[in-house]
N, C-alpha and C positions, 0 to 999 in steps of 0.2 A: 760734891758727893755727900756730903756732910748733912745729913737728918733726913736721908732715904732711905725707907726700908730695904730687905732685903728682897723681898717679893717686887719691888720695884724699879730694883736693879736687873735680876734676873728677866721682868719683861722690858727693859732696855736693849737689855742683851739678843733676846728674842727677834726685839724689832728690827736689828740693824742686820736679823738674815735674812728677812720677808721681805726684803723690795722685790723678789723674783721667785722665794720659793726656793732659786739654787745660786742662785749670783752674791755675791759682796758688793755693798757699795763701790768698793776700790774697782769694782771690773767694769760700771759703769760706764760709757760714752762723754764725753763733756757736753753738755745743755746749755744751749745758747739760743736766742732768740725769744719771742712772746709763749708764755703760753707752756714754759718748757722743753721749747724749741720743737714740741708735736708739729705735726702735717694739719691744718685747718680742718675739719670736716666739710663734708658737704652738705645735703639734704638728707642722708640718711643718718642716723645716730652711730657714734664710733667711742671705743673706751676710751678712756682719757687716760694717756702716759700710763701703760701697762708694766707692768711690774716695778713700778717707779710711787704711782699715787694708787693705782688699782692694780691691788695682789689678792692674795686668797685671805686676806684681813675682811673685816667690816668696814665698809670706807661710804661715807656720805656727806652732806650737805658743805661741797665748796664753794669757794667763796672766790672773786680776782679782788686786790685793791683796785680801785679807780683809775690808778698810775701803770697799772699792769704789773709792777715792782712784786708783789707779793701774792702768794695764795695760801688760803688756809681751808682745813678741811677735817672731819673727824674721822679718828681710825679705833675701835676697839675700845672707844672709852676715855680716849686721850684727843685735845687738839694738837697738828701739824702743820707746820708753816715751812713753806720754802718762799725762800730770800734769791731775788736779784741782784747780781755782783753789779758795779759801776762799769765793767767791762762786757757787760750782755750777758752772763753766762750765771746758772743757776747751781744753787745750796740744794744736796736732796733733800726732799720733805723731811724731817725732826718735831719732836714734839717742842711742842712750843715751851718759852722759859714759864711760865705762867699754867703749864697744864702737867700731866704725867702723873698724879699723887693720888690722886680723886678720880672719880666718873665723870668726865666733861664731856659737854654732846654741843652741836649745833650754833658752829659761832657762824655770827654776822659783824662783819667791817660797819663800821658808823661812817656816812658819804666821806669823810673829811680826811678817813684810811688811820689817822692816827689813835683808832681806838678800835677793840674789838669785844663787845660783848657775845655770852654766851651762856647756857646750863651749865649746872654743877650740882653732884650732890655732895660736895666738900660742907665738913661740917659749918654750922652759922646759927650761934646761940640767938634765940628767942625766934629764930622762923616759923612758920607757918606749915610749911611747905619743905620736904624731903627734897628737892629741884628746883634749886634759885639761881637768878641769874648774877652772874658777875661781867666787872668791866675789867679790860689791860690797856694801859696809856703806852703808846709809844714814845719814848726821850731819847736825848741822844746819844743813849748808850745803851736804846733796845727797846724791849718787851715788857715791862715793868711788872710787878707783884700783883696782883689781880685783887681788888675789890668787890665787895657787893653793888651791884647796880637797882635800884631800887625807886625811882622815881616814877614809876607808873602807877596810879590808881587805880589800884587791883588786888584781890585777893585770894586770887586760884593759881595755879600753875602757869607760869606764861611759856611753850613746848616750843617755836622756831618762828621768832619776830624775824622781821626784815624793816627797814628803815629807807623811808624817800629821803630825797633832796630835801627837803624842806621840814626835817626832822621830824617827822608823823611814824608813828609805828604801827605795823600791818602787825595783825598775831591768827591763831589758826582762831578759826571762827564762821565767819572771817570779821575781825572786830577792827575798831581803828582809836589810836589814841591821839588825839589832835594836838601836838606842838605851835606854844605861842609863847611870846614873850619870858623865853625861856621856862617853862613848864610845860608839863602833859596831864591834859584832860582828862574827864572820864571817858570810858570806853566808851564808843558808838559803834551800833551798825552801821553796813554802806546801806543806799537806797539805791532800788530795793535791794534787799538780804541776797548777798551769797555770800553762798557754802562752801566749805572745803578745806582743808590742811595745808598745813604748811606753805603760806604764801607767801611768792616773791613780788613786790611791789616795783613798778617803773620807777626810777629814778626822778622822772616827770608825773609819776600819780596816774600816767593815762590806761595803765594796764595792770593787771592781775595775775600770778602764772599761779594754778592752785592744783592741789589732787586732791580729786574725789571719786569713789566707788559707781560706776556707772552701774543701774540697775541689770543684773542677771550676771553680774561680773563678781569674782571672786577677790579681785586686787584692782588698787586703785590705777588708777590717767591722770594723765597732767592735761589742765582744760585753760584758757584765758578768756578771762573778762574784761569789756573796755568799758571806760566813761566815757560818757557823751557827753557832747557841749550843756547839755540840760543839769549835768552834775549827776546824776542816774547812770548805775551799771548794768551792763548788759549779762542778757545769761548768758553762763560760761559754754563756751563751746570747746570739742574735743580737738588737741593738737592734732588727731588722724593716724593713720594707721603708720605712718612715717616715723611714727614720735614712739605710741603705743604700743605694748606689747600683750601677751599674757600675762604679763608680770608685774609686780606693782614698780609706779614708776612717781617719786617724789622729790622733795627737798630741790626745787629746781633754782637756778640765778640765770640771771643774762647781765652780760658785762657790759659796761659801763659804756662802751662806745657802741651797745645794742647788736652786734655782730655775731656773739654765739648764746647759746644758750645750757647749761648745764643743768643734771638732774641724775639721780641719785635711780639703780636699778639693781635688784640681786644682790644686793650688797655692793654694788661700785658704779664707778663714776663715769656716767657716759656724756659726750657734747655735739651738739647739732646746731648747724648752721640757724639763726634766729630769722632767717626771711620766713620761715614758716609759721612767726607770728602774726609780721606785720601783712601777710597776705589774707589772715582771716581777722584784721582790722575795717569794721562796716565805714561805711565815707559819714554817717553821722557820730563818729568817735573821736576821740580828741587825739592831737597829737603835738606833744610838745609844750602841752597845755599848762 
């Protein structure tokens, strides 16, 4: 408790009575299973763990680790993590050891799960930039003190990377910083150019999940772009009316074993079955690639 403000403590206090609005954590169910022990979706989009991850907070861009073990996700200005027990059963969300003090937004898991970068406008003499990203090392004694993260060659705002396999980082843009030999490049466009925010990268690089403003539309779609064997991206096409609302729908992920898809609607957290990508994957697109 020791070197938190008061204001800080009091939205602590806050926090732990919004998982429902009217419940206490204590009156909670036990959570077991993937996923937070939710019911799978199917092809239509379903909130994710209501009153649990999606309350009447501000709740957007989660994240699974790899392992399924963990999820992280922003709520109000803070990141929140809930922890998998050895025995299957889940930690309610908490802000993570690493966030709570400052404005954090928009973490993304690095493939390898043992790191998490993210925004911050926690102070950081000589920046640039009001919204810098920092990184949290997982040891084996947690969540470790967050650093700055800083190795990309760039000098504007970077708003909600995602990161392949193969350590390449996707940023809105849609730009790409090409990881080699331990370093990152400069920024490149894809060819040809798309557009669009906040994009989640395939794990394998073969796809795109991005939102953008469809003309005559007031709020963004989530649309996907694939590579083809030529190394050329295809135009983004619309996930459909399945997926779309009238509402802006962003910050999306698909888990690591490609079975659901998450993304961020009204302020919370909705998931749908991810066959509805790979059905508008054209047979000249890559996969696996």
């Amino acid at each position: 408790m020791r070197g938190r403000s008061l204001a800080a403590l009091l939205f602590a206090a806050v926090l732990g009575l919004s998982w429902t609005g009217t419940s206490r954590p204590s009156e909670f169910p036990k959570l077991s299973g993937p996923y937070l022990g939710q019911k799978p979706p199917g092809r239509s989009p379903e909130l994710f763990a209501p009153g649990i991850v999606s309350t009447r907070a501000d709740e957007y861009g989660l994240e699974v680790s790899a392992d399924g073990n963990e999820i992280v996700f922003a709520r109000d200005g803070s990141i929140m993590l809930a922890v998998r027990n050895s025995d299957g059963t889940w930690m309610l969300p908490a802000v993570a050891p690493f966030s709570g003090r400052h404005i954090d937004g928009e973490p993304c898991f690095v493939p390898d799960g043992k790191r998490i970068i993210f925004t911050s406008r926690r102070p950081l003499p000589n920046a640039k930039q009001i919204r810098n990203l920092w990184i949290s090392e997982k040891n084996a004694g947690g969540w470790g003190t967050a650093v700055p993260f800083d190795p990309l060659p760039w000098d504007k705002t970077i708003h909600a990377l995602s990161i392949a396999a193969s350590g390449n980082v996707y940023e809105d843009g849609i730009i790409r910083f090409p990881f080699s030999h331990g370093r990152y490049g400069p920024a490149e466009r894809l060819s040809p150019p798309v557009q669009g925010l906040f994009p989640f990268i395939a794990p394998d690089e073969s796809y795109i999940v991005l939102s953008d403003r469809p003309p005559g539309k007031a709020d963004a779609d989530l649309f996907v772009s694939f590579r083809q064997h030529d190394g050329d991206w295809t135009r983004p096409v619309s996930l459909g009316d399945a997926v779309n609302s009238r509402d802006h729908e962003g910050n999306s992920f698909v888990t690591a074993d490609g079975r659901f898809l998450f993304f961020s609607r009204k302020q919370e957290i909705y998931w749908v079955s991810a066959e509805i990508i790979e059905e508008l994957r054209p047979k000249e697109a890559e996969k696996g690639g």
